[in-house]
BABA-922811 format. One record per residue (C-alpha): x, y, z; residue in three letters; residue number from 1. Coordinates in Angstrom, 2 decimals, decimal comma. Layout:
BEGIN
{{X Y Z} 'Ala' NUM}
...
END
This chain:
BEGIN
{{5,39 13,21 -47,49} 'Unk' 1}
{{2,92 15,62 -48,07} 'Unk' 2}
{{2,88 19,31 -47,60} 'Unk' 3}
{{2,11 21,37 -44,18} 'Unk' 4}
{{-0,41 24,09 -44,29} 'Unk' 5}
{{-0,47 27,51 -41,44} 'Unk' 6}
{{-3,63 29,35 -41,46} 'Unk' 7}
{{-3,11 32,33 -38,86} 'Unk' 8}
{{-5,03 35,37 -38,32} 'Unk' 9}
{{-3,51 38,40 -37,45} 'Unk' 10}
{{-4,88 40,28 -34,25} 'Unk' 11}
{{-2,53 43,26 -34,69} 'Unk' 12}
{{-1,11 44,88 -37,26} 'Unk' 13}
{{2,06 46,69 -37,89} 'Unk' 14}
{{4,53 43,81 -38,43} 'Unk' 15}
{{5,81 42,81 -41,42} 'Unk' 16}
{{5,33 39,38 -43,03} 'Unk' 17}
{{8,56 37,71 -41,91} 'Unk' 18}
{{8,50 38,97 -38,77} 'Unk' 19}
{{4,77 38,08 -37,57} 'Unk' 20}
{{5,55 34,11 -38,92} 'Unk' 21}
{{9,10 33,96 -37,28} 'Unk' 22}
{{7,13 34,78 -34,47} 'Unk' 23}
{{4,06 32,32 -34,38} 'Unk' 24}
{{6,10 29,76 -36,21} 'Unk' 25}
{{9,17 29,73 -34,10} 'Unk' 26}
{{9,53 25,88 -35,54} 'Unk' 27}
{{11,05 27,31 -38,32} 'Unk' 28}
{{13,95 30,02 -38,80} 'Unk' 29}
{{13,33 33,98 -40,28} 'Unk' 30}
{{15,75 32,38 -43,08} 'Unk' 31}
{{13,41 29,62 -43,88} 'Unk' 32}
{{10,45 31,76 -43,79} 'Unk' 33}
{{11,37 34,42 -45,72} 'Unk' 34}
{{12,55 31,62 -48,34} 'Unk' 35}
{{8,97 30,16 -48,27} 'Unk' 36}
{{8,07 34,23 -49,02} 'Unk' 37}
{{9,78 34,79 -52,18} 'Unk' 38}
{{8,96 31,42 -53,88} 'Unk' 39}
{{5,45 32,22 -53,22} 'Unk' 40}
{{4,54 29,41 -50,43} 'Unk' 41}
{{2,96 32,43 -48,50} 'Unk' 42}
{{-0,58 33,98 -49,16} 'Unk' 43}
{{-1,94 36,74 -47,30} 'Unk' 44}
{{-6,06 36,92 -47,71} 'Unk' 45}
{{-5,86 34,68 -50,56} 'Unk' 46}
{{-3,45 36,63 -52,76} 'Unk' 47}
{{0,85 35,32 -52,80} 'Unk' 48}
{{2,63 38,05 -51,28} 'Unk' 49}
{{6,56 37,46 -52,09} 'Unk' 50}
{{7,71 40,58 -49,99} 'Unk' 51}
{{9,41 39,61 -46,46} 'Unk' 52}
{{8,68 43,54 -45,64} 'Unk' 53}
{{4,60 43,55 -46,13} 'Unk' 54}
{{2,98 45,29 -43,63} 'Unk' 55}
{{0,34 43,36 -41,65} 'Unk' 56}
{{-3,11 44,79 -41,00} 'Unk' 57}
{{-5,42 43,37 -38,34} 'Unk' 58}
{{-7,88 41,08 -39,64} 'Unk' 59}
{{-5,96 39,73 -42,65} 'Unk' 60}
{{-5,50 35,74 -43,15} 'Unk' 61}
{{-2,20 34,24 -43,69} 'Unk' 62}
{{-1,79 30,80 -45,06} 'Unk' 63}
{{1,90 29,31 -44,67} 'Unk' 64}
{{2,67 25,94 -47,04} 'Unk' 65}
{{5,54 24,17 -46,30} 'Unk' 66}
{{6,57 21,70 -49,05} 'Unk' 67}
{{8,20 18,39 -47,44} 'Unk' 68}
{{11,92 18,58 -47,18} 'Unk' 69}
{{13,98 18,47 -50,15} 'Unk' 70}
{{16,20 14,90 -50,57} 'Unk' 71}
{{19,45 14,88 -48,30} 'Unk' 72}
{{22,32 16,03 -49,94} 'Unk' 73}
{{24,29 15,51 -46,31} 'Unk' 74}
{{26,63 12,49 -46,30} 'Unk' 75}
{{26,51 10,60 -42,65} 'Unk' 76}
{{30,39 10,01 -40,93} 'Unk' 77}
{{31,26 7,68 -38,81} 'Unk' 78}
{{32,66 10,28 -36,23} 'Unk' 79}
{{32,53 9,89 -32,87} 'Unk' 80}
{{30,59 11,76 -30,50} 'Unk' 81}
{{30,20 11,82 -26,67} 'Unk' 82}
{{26,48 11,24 -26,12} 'Unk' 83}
{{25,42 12,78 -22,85} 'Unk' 84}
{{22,07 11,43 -22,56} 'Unk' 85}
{{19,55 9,50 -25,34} 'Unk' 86}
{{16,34 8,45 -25,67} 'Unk' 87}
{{13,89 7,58 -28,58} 'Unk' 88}
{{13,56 11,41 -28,84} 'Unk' 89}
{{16,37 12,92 -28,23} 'Unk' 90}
{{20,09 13,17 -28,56} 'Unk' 91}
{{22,14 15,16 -26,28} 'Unk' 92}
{{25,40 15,65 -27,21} 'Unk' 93}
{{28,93 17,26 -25,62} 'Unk' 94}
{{29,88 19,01 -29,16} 'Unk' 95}
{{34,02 19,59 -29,72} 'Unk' 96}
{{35,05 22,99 -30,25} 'Unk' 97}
{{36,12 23,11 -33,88} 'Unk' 98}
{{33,30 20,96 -35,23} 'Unk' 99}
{{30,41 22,54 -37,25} 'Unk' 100}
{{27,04 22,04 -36,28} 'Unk' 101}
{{25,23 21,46 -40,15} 'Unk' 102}
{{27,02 21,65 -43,25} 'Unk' 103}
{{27,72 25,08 -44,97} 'Unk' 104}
{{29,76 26,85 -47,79} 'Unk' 105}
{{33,44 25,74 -46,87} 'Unk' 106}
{{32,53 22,77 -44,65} 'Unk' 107}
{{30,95 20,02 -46,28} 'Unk' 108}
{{31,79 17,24 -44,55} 'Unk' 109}
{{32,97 16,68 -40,71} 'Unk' 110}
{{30,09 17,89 -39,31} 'Unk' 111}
{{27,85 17,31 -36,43} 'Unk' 112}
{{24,56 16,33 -38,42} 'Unk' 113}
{{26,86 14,00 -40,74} 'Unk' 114}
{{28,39 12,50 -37,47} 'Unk' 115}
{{24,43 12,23 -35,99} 'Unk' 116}
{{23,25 10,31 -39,32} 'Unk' 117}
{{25,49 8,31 -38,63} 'Unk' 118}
{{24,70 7,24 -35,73} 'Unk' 119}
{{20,80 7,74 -35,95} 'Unk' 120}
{{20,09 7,60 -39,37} 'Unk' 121}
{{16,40 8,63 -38,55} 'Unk' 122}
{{17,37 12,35 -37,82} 'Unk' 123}
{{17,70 12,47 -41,73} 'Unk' 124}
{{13,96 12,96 -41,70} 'Unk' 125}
{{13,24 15,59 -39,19} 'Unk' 126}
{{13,10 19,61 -39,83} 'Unk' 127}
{{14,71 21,20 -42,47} 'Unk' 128}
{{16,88 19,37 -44,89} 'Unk' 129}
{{19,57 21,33 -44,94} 'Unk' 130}
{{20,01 21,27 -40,66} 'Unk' 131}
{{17,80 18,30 -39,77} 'Unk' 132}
{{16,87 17,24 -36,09} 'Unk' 133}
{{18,69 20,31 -34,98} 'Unk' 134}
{{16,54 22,15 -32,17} 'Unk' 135}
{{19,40 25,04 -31,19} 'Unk' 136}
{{22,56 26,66 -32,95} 'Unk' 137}
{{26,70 26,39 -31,48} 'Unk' 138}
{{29,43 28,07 -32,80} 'Unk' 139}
{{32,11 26,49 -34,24} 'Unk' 140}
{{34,26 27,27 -31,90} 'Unk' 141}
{{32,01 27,08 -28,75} 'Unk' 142}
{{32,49 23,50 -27,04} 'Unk' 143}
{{29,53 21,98 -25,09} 'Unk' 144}
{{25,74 20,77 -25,02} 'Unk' 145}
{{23,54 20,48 -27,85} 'Unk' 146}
{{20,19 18,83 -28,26} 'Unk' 147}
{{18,98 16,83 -31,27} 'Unk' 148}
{{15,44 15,50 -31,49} 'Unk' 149}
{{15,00 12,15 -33,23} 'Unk' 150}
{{11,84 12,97 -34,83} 'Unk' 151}
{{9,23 15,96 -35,88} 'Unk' 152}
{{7,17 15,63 -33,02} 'Unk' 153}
{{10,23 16,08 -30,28} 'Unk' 154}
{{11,45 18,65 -32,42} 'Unk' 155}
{{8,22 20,66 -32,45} 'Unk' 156}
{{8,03 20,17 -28,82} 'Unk' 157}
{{11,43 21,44 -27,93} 'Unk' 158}
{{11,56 24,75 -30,44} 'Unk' 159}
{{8,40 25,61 -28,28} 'Unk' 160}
{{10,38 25,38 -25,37} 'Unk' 161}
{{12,89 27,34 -26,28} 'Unk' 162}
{{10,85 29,82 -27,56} 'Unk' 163}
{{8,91 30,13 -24,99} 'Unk' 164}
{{12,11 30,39 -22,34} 'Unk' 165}
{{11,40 26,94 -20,69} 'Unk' 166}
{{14,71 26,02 -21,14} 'Unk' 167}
{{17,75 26,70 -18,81} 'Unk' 168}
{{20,54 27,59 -20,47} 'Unk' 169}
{{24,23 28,02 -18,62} 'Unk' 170}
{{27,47 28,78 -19,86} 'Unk' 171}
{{31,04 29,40 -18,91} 'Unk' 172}
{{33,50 32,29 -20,63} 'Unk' 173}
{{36,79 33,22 -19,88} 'Unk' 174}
{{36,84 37,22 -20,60} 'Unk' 175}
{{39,13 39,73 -20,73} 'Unk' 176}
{{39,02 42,62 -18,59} 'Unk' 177}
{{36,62 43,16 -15,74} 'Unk' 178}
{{32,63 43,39 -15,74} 'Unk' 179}
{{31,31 46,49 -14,53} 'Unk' 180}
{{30,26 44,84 -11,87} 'Unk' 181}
{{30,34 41,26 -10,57} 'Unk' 182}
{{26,75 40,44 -11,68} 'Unk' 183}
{{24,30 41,98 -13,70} 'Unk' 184}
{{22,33 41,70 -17,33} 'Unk' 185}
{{23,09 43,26 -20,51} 'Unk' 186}
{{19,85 44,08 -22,59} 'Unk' 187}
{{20,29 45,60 -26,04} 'Unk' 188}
{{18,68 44,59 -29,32} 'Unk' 189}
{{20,96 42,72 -31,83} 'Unk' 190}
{{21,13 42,71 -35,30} 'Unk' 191}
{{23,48 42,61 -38,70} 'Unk' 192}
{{26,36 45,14 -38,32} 'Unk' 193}
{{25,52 47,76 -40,93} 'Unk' 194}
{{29,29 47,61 -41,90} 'Unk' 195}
{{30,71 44,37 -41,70} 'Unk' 196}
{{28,40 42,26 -42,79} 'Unk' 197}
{{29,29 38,93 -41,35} 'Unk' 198}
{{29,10 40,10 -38,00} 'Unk' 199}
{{26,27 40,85 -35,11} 'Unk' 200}
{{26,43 43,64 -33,15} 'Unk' 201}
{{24,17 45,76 -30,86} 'Unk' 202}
{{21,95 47,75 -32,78} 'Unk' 203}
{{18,83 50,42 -32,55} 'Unk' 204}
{{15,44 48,98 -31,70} 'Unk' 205}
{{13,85 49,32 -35,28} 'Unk' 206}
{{17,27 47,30 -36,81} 'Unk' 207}
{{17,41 44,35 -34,51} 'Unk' 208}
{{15,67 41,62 -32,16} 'Unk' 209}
{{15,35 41,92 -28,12} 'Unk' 210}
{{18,28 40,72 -26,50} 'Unk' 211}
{{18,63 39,52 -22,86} 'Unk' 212}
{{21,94 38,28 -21,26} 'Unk' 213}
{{22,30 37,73 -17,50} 'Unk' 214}
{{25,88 37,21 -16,19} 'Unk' 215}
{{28,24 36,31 -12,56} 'Unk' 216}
{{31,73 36,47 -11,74} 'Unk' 217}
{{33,08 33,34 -10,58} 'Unk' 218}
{{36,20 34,51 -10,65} 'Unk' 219}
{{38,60 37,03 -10,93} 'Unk' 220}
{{41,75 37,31 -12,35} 'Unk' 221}
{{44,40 40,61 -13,02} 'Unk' 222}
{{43,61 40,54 -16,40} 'Unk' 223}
{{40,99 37,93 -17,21} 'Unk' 224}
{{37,80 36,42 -15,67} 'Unk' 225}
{{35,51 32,97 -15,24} 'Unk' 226}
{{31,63 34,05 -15,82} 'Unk' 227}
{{29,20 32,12 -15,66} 'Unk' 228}
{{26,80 33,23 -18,15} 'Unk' 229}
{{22,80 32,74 -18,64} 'Unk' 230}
{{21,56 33,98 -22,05} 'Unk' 231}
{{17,53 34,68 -21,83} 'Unk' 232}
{{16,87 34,63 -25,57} 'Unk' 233}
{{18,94 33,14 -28,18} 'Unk' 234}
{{19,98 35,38 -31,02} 'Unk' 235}
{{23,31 34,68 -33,13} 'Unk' 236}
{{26,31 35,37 -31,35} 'Unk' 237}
{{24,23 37,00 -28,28} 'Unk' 238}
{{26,87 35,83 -25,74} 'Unk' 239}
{{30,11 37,11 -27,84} 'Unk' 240}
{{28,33 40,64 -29,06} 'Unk' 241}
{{27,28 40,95 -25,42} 'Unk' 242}
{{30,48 40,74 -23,68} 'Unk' 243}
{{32,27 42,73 -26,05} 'Unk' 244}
{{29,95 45,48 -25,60} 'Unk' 245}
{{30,29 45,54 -21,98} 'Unk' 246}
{{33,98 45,66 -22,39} 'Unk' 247}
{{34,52 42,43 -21,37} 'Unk' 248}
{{35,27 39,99 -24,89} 'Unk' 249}
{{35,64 36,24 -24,75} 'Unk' 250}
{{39,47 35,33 -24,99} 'Unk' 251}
{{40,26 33,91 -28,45} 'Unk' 252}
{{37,03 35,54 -29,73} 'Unk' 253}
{{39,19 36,88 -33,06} 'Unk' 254}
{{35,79 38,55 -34,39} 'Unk' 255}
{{34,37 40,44 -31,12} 'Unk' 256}
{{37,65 40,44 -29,03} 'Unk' 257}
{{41,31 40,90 -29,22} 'Unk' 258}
{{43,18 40,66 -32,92} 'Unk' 259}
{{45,51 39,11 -30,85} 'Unk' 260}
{{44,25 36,45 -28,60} 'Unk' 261}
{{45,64 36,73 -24,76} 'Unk' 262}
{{46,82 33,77 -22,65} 'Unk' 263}
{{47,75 31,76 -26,35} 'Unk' 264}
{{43,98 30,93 -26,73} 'Unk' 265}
{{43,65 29,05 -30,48} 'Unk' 266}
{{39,50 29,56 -30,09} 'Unk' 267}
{{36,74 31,59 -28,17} 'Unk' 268}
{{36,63 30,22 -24,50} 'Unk' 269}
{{33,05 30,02 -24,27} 'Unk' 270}
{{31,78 25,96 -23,05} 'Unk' 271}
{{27,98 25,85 -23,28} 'Unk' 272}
{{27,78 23,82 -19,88} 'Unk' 273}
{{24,51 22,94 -18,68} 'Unk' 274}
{{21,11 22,42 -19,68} 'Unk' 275}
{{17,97 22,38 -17,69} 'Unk' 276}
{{14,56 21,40 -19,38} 'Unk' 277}
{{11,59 18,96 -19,35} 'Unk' 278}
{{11,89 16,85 -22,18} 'Unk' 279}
{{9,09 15,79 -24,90} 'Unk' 280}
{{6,70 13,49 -23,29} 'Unk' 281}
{{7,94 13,51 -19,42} 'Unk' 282}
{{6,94 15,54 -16,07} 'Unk' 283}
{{10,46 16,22 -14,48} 'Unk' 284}
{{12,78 18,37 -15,27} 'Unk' 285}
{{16,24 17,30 -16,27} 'Unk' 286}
{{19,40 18,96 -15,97} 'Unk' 287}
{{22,59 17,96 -18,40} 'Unk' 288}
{{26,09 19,16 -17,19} 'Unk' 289}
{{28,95 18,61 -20,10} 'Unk' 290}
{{32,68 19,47 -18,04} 'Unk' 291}
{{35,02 22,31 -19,56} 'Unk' 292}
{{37,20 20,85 -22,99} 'Unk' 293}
{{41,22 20,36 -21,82} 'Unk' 294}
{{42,26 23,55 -23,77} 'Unk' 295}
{{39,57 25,24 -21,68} 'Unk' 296}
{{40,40 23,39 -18,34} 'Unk' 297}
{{44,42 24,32 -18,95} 'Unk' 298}
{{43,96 28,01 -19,84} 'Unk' 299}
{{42,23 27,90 -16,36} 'Unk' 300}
{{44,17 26,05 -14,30} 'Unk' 301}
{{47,84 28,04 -15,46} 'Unk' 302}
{{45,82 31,84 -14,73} 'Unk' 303}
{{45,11 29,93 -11,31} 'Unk' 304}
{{48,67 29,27 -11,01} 'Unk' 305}
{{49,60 32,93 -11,45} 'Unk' 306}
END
């Protein structure tokens, strides 16, 4: 498998380097591309630039060369998986809350692309090596759809879509506290936290990314509530960072919530339960629907009690 060459002009200048390609290559992550930067796979009118923070100037020439993925170091495991819907293109799957999408420091094995390659042992081929076939990102603790495409051309196809917001995305969270008000959208821009590190938070235009969450009671409890929750763009954590800064954390969210999860929650109550989108190579639009995970359904059902 041979290398894949970008040649992109620049119409206006101003951005830097990693962010103009994370934006007309949305195929590939800002982590990727600024990867590609430093071991000089980018050249900017003809000269290797290894600086993520180069300013852009209108006019200049960018050429992008992506070597073929590396050899799979990911193991395939016969785990099971509930398969919502498949085709030759696509899987979509209802992922468990406690399994981890790709493999990372501190979880090697048990996770969802091992379980996929298992199953579809073509998937081993598609995208990056080190997350292959995978189109968008779940939490470990966040139960509910996920799509995996089957091969580079479905995978293309669907990272457009999302990009470009032609994909429906629903979930449901069970929140402490009370919205502001019933419905409404949050719109910040997200980024690292400058302290901790590990975390996302809301941050000042020139630090973070655009960040659009749209959000409805469906119902309300005396110290909880069921939202149903549409997230407009997809930056990490969005949903979590959101609802904590509207005063309004996921329960069991131990990061962006309570130290000390209400209603005996063991995990974040956030179930990623629909999708809506046309997939690669048909006309009509399809809509996915994955039901809430017991502990989810039984956290529910005993605040309904009360």
């Amino acid at each position: 498998m041979s290398e894949t060459r970008h040649l992109l002009h620049v119409e206006r200048g101003g951005d830097r380097l990693d962010r103009f390609l994370s934006l007309v290559l949305p195929v590939h992550s800002r982590t990727t591309l600024q990867r590609l930067i430093a071991e000089g796979f980018v050249s900017v009118n003809a000269r290797v630039q290894v600086r993520s923070a180069l300013k852009l100037e209108a006019g200049d020439e960018v050429l992008v060369r992506v070597p073929p993925p590396a050899p799979m170091n990911v193991e395939a495991e016969a785990i099971p998986l509930e398969v919502v819907f498949e085709n030759d293109d696509v899987l979509v799957i209802n992922k468990p809350a406690g399994m981890v999408v790709h493999p990372a420091a501190g979880h090697a094995h048990g996770t969802l692309v091992s379980a996929v390659l298992a199953r579809a042992p073509e998937v081993e081929q598609v995208g990056e090596a080190e997350r292959p076939g995978i189109i968008h990102r779940l939490d470990k603790d966040t139960s509910g759809l996920i799509l995996i495409a089957r091969n580079d051309s479905a995978q293309r196809t669907l990272q457009q879509a999302f990009a470009e917001r032609r994909v429906e995305k629903t979930y449901l969270a069970l929140v402490d506290g009370r919205p502001p008000t019933p419905s409404g959208r949050i719109e910040t821009h997200v980024g690292r936290d400058p302290v901790h590190r590990q975390r996302m938070g809301v941050v000042p235009a020139s630090r973070g990314r655009p960040a659009l969450t749209m959000f409805h009671t469906l119902e309300q409890f005396d110290g909880q509530g069921l939202l149903e929750i549409h997230p407009q763009t997809g930056r990490t954590h969005q949903i979590r960072v959101h609802l904590s800064y509207i005063g309004c954390p996921i329960v069991g969210d131990r990061v962006y919530g309570r130290r000390t999860p209400t209603l005996g929650a063991m995990r974040q109550m956030l179930h990623a339960a629909r999708l809506r989108l046309t997939l690669p190579g048909e006309a009509d639009t399809r809509e996915f629907e994955a039901p809430l995970p017991e502990d989810f359904a039984a956290t529910l059902a005993a605040l309904r009690r009360k």
